[in-house]
PANUKE-824327 format. One record per residue (C-alpha): residue number from 0; chain; x, y negated, z. Coordinates in Angstrom, 1 decimal. Last residue first. Layout:
BEGIN
NUM, A, X, Y, Z
...
END
This chain:
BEGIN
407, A, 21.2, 85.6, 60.6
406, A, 22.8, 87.4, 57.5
405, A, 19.9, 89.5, 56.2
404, A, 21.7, 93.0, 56.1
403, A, 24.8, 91.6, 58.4
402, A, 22.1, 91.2, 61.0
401, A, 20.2, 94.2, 60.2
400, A, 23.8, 96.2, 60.9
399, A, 24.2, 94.2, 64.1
398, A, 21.2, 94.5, 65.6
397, A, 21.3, 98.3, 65.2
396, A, 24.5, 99.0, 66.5
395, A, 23.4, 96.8, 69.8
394, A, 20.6, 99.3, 70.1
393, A, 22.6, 102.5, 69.4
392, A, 23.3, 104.0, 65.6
391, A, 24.1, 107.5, 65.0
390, A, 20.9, 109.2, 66.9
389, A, 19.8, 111.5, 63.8
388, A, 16.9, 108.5, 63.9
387, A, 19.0, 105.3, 64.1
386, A, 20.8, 106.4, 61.0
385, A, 17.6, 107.1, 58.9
384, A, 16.8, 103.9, 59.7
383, A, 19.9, 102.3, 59.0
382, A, 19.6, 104.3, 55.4
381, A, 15.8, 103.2, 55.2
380, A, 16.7, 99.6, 55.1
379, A, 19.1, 99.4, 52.8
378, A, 16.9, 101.5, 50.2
377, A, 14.3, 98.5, 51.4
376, A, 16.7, 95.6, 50.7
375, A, 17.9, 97.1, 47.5
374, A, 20.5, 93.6, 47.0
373, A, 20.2, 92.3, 43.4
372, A, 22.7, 89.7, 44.2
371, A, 21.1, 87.3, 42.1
370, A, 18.0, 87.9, 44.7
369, A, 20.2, 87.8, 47.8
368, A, 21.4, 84.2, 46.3
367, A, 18.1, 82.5, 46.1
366, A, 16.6, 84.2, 49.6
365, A, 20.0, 82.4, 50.9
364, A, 19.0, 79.3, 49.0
363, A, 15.7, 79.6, 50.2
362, A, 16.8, 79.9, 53.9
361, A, 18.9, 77.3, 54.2
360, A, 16.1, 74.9, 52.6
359, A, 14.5, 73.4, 49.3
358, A, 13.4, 70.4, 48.3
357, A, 11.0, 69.0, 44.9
356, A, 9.6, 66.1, 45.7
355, A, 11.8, 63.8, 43.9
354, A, 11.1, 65.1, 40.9
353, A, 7.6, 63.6, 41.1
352, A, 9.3, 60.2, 41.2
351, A, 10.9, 60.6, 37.6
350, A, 7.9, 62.3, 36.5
349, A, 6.1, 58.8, 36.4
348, A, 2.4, 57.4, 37.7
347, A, 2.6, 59.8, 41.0
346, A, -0.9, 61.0, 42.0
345, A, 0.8, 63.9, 44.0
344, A, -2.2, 66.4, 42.4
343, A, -1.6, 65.2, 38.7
342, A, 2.6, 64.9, 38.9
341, A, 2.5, 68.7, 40.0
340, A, 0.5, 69.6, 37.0
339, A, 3.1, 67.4, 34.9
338, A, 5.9, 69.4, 36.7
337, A, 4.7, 73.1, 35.9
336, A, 3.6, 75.4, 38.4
335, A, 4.3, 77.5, 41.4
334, A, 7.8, 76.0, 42.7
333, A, 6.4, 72.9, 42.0
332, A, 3.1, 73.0, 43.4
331, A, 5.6, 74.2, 46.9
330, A, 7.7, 71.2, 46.7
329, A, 5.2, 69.1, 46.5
328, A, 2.8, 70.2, 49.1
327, A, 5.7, 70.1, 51.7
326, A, 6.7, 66.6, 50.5
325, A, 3.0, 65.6, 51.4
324, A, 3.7, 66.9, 54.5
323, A, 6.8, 64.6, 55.1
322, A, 4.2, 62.1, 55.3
321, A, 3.3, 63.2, 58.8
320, A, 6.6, 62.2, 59.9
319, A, 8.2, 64.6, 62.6
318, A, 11.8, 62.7, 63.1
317, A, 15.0, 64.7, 61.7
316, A, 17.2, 62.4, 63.5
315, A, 14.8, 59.5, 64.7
314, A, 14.1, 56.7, 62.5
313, A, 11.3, 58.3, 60.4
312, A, 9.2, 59.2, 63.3
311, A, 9.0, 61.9, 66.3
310, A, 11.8, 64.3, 67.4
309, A, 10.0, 67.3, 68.5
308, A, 10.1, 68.2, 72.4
307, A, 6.4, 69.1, 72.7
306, A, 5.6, 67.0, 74.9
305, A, 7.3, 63.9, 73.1
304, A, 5.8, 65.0, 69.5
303, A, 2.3, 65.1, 71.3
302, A, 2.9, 61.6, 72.4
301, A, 4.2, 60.5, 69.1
300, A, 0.9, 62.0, 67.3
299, A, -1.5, 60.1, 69.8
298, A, 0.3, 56.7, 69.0
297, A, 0.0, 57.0, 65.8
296, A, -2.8, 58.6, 65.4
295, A, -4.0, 54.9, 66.6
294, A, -4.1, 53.6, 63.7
293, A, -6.9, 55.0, 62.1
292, A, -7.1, 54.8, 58.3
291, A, -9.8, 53.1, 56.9
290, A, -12.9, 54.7, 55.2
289, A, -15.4, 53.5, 58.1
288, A, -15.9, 56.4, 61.0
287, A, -12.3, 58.6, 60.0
286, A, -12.7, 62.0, 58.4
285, A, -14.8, 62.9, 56.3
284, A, -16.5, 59.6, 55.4
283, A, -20.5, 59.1, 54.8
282, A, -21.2, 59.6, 58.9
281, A, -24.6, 61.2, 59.7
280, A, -23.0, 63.8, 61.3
279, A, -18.6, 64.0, 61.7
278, A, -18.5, 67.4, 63.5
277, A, -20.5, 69.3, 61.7
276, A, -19.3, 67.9, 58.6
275, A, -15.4, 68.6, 59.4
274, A, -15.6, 71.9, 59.9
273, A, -17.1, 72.0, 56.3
272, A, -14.6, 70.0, 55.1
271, A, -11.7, 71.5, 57.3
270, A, -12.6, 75.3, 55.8
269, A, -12.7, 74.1, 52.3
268, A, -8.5, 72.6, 53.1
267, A, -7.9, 76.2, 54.1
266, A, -9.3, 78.3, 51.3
265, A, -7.6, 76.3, 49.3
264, A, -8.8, 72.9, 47.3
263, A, -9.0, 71.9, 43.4
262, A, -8.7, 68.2, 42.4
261, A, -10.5, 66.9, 39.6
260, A, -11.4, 63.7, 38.5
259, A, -7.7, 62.3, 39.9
258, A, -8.3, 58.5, 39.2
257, A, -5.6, 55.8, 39.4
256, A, -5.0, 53.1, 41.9
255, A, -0.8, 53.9, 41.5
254, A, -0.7, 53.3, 45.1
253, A, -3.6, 54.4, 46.4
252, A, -5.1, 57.0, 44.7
251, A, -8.9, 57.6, 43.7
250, A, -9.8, 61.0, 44.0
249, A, -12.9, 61.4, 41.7
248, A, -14.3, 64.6, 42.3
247, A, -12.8, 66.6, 45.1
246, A, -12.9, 70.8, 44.4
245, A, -15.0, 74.2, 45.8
244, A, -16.7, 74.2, 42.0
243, A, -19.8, 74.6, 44.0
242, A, -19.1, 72.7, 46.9
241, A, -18.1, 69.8, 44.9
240, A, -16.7, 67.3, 47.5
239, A, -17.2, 63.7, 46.6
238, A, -19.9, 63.1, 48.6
237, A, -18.7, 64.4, 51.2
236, A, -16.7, 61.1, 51.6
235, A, -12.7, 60.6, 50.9
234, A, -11.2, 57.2, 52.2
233, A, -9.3, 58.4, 55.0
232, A, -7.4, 61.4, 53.1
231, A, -6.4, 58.2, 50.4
230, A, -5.2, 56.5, 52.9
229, A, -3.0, 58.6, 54.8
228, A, -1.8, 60.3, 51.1
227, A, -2.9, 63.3, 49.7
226, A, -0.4, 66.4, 49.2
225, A, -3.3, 68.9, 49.7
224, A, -2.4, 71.6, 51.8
223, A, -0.1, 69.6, 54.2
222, A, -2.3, 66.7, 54.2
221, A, -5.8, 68.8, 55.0
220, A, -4.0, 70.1, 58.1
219, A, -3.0, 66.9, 59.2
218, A, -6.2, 65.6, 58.6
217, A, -7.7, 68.0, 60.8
216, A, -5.5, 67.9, 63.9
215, A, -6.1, 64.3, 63.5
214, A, -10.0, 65.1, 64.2
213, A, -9.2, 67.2, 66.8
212, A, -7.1, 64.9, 68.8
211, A, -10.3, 61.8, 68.4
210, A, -12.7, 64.5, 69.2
209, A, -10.5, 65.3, 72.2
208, A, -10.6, 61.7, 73.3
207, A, -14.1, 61.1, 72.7
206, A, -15.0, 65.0, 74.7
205, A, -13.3, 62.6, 78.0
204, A, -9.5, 63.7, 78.8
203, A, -9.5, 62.8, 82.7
202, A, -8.2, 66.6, 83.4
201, A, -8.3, 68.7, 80.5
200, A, -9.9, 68.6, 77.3
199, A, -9.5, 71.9, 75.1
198, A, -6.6, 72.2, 73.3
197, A, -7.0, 71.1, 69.5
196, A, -4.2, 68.3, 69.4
195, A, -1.4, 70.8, 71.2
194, A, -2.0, 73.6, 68.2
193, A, -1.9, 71.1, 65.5
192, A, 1.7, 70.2, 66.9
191, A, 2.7, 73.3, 67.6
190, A, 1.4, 75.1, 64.2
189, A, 3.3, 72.0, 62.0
188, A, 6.5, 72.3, 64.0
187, A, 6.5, 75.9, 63.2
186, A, 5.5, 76.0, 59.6
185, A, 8.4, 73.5, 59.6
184, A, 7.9, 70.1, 58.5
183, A, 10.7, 69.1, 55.5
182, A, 13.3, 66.8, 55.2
181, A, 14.6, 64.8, 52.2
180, A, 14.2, 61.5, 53.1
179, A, 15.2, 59.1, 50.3
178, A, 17.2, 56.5, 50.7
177, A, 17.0, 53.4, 48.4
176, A, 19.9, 51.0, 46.7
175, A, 22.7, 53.6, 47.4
174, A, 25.8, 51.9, 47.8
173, A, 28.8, 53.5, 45.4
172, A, 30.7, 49.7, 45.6
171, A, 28.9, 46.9, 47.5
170, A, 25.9, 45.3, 46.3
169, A, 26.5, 42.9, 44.5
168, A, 24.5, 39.3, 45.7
167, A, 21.2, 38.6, 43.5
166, A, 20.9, 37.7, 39.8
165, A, 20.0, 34.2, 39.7
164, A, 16.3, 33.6, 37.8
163, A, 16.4, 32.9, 34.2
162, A, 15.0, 29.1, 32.8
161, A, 14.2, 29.0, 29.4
160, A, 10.9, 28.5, 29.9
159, A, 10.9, 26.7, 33.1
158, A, 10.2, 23.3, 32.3
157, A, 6.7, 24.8, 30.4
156, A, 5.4, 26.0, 33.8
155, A, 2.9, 28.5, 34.0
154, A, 5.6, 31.4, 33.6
153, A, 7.7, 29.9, 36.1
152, A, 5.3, 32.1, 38.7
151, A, 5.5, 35.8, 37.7
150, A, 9.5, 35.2, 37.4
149, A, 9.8, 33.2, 41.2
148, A, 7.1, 35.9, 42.7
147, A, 9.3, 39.1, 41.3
146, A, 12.8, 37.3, 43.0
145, A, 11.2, 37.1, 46.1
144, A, 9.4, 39.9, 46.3
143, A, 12.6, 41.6, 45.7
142, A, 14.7, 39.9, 48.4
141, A, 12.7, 42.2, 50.4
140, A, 13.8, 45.2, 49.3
139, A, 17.2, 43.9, 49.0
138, A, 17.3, 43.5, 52.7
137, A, 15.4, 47.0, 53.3
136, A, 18.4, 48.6, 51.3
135, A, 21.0, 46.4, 53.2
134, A, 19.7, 48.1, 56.5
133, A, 18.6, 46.2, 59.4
132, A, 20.5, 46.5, 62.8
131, A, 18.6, 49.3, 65.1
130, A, 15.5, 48.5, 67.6
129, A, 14.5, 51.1, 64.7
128, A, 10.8, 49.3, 65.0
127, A, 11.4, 45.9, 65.2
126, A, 14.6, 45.5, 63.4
125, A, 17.5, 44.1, 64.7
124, A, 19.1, 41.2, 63.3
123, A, 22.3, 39.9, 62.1
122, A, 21.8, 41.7, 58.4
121, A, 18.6, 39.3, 58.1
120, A, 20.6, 36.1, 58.5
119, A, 23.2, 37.3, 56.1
118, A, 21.3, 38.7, 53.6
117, A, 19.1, 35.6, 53.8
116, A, 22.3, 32.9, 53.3
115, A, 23.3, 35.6, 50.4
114, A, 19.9, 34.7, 48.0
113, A, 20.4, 30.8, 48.8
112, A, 23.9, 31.6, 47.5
111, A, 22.9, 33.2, 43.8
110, A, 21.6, 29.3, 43.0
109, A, 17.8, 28.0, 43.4
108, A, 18.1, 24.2, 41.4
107, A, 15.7, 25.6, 39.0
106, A, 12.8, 26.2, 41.5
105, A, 13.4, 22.6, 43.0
104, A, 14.4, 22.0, 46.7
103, A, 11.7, 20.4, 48.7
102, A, 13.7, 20.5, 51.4
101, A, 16.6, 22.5, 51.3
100, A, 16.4, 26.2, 51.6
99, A, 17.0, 28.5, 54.6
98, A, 13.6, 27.7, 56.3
97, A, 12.2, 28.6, 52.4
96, A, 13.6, 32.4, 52.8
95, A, 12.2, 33.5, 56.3
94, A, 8.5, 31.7, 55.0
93, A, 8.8, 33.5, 52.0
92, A, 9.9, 37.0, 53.2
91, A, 6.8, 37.0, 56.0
90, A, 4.3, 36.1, 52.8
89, A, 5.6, 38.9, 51.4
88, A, 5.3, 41.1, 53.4
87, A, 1.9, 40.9, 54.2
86, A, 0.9, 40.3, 51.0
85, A, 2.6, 44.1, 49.8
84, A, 0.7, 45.7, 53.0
83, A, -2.5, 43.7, 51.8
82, A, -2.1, 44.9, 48.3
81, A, -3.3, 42.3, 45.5
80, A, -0.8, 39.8, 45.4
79, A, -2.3, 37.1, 43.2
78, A, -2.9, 35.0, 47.0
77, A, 1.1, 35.0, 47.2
76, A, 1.7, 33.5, 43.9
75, A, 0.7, 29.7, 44.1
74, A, 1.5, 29.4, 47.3
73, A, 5.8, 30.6, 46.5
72, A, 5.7, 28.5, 43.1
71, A, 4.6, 25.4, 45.2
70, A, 7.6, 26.4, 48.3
69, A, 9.9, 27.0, 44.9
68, A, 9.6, 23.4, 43.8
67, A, 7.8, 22.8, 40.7
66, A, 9.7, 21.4, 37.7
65, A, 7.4, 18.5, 35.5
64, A, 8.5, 18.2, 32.1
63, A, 11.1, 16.3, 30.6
62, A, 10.5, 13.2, 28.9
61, A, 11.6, 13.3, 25.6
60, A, 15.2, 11.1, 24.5
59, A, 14.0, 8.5, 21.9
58, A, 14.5, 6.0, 24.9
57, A, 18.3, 5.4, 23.8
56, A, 18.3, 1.7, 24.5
55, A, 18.8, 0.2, 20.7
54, A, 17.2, 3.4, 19.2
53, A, 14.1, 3.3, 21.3
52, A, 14.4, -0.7, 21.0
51, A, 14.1, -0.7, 17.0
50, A, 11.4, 2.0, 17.2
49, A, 9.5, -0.6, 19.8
48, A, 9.9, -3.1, 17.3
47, A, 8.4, -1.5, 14.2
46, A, 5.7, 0.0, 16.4
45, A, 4.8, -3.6, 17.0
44, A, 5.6, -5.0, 13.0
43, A, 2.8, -2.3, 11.8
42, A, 0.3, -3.1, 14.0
41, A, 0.5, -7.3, 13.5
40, A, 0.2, -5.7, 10.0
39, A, -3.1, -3.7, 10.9
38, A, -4.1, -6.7, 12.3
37, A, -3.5, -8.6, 9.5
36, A, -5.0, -6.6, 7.2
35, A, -8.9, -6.5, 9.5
34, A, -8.6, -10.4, 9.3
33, A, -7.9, -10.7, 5.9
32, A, -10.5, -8.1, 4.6
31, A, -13.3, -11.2, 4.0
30, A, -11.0, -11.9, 0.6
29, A, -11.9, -8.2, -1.1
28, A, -9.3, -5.3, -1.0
27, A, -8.0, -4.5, -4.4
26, A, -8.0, -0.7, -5.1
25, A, -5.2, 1.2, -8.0
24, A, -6.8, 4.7, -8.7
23, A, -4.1, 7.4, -9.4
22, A, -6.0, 9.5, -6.2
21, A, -5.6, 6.4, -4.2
20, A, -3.0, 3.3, -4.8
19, A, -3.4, 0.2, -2.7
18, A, -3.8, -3.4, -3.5
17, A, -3.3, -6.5, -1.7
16, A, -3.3, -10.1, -1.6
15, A, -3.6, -12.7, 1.3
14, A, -3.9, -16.4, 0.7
13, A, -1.9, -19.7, 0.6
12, A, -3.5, -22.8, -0.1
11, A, -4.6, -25.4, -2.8
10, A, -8.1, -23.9, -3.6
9, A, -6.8, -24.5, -7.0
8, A, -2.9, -23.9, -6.8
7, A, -3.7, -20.7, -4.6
6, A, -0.5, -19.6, -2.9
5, A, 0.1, -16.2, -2.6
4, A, 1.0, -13.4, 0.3
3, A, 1.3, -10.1, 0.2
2, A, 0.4, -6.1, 1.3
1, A, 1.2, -3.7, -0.6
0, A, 0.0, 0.0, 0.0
END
């Protein structure tokens, strides 16, 4: 478009021109356009300027965008957290982590020593349980809802696109992230401790209190032939059970919040149902009043433990855990079946962590290596027998020889 001005000999003063080309079409703008062209121009000379003083005082630079401090990205996330165990902690880690930060400090301004000043505070105290000095693996554990919260949150924030969080402190050489227990409940441990919980009540033990024994007698039990987690044995309802088909319908698990459709019983975990519905009535659950674990088995399960003489808990040597039950069930679906059918029943979302469940003891590998050995246990047998009868072998003889037989 040009835009100009001429002097009008007749009219004897100067007025706006202009045309403008559209489509190959050339268009004059009429005389009663003056006022509307020179405010466009008036337009044209203000962005002209303010170009000029962009490039004269280096304003062409963009505005960066707004960075949230890590206390904003820290609120924003917690409430997304949708286990109340995984919120829980959480929330504690935060709080522990932000009194160790500047005020106010910006999410990009985090460096890998803000991560160390909380592995050293934590590694100076004494955990609540273990009344031990905390682990490094529990440490990192909680430095990784941390670090998962800062990469869910920047993603809402255009400043932190390119933005990577700091890698935490190295661990030191040929440490072992997690720790996996590896121990297994006894058939022993398990009868002495469900034999103590179903005792009649003696002395000032009212029938509550012995329902209460009886009824984590039960799940117990049900844990160790079924391989279901705490929660998940607290949240079954008769409902579920398929008498017919003798089998749970629609398991829903805890962790992984999957469905098992189908999940067969023994004869043993039947016999718990139905003992279970006498003594439960009108209640929907099987076995706890409202579908959520009962804490106190706790408490009742370590004092049994104590009478009984059985290291209790996971930070004892060898501690009874009732979780260590569900390791039982593993191990022994493994041992009869494939790992994919084991993977089903634990619930587990990978084959990686069914693996893991698969233990073994002293006496399996000796069983292990008597069977490579191809020893004739009963031809053995019937020769020391034999022996005992023509009067060859006396009592302390015969211990011995069975003894060396099964090497105990």
């Amino acid at each position: 478009m040009q835009i100009w001005r001429q002097y009008n000999k007749r009219t004897k003063r100067y007025e706006w021109r202009a045309r403008f080309r559209y489509n190959n079409k050339t268009f004059r703008p009429i005389e009663n356009t003056k006022e509307d062209l020179e405010e466009l121009i008036a337009d044209i000379r203000d962005q002209e300027k303010t170009e000029r003083d962009n490039r004269k005082y280096n304003r062409e630079k963009e505005v960066p965008s707004y960075v949230p401090t890590v206390a904003e990205i820290f609120d924003k996330v917690l409430p997304t957290i949708g286990k109340h165990h995984q919120r829980t902690l959480a929330k504690r880690v935060f709080e522990t982590f932000l009194l160790l930060l500047p005020p106010s400090i910006k999410v990009n301004q985090l460096t890998q020593r803000h991560f160390q000043l909380y592995i050293n505070l934590r590694k100076g105290q004494i955990g609540k349980q273990s009344k031990q000095p905390i682990k490094l693996q529990t440490i990192y554990k909680e430095l990784y809802a941390a670090t998962s919260a800062l990469k869910d949150g920047k993603v809402d924030y255009e400043s932190l696109e390119k933005w990577q969080v700091p890698e935490l402190p190295k661990l030191p050489k040929g440490f072992k992230k997690t720790t996996q227990r590896e121990r297994l409940v006894s058939d022993k441990e398990l009868s002495a401790v469900v034999g103590e919980l179903v005792k009649p009540p003696t002395g000032k033990q009212t029938h509550a209190h012995h329902f209460h024994r009886v009824r984590l007698a039960h799940t117990l039990e049900f844990g160790y032939w079924t391989g279901l987690r705490r929660k998940e044995i607290a949240r079954l309802k008769f409902s579920q059970y398929d008498e017919e088909q003798q089998a749970l319908l629609n398991v829903k698990r805890w962790k992984t919040t999957t469905v098992t459709k189908f999940f067969p019983l023994g004869k043993r975990a039947v016999e718990i149902i139905n003992e279970r519905r006498q003594a439960q009535g009108d209640s929907d659950y099987i076995f706890t009043p409202d579908g959520e674990p009962i804490e106190s088995n706790y408490r009742t399960l370590k004092t049994v433990c104590r009478k009984l003489k059985i290291n209790y808990g996971r930070f004892s040597p060898d501690g009874f855990v009732s979780h260590d039950l569900r390791h039982n069930f593993g191990t022994e679906i493994l041992r009869e079946s494939d790992i994919e059918t084991a993977r089903e029943l634990l619930g587990h979302s990978n084959i990686t962590q069914t693996g893991t469940y698969l233990h073994t003891s002293a006496d399996r590998l000796r069983e292990a290596v008597r069977k490579r050995d191809k020893i004739d246990y009963n031809a053995e047998l019937e020769k020391i027998f034999e022996a005992v009868k023509k009067g060859e072998l006396n009592q302390q003889e015969f211990n011995e020889q069975i003894k060396k037989l099964f090497k105990f």
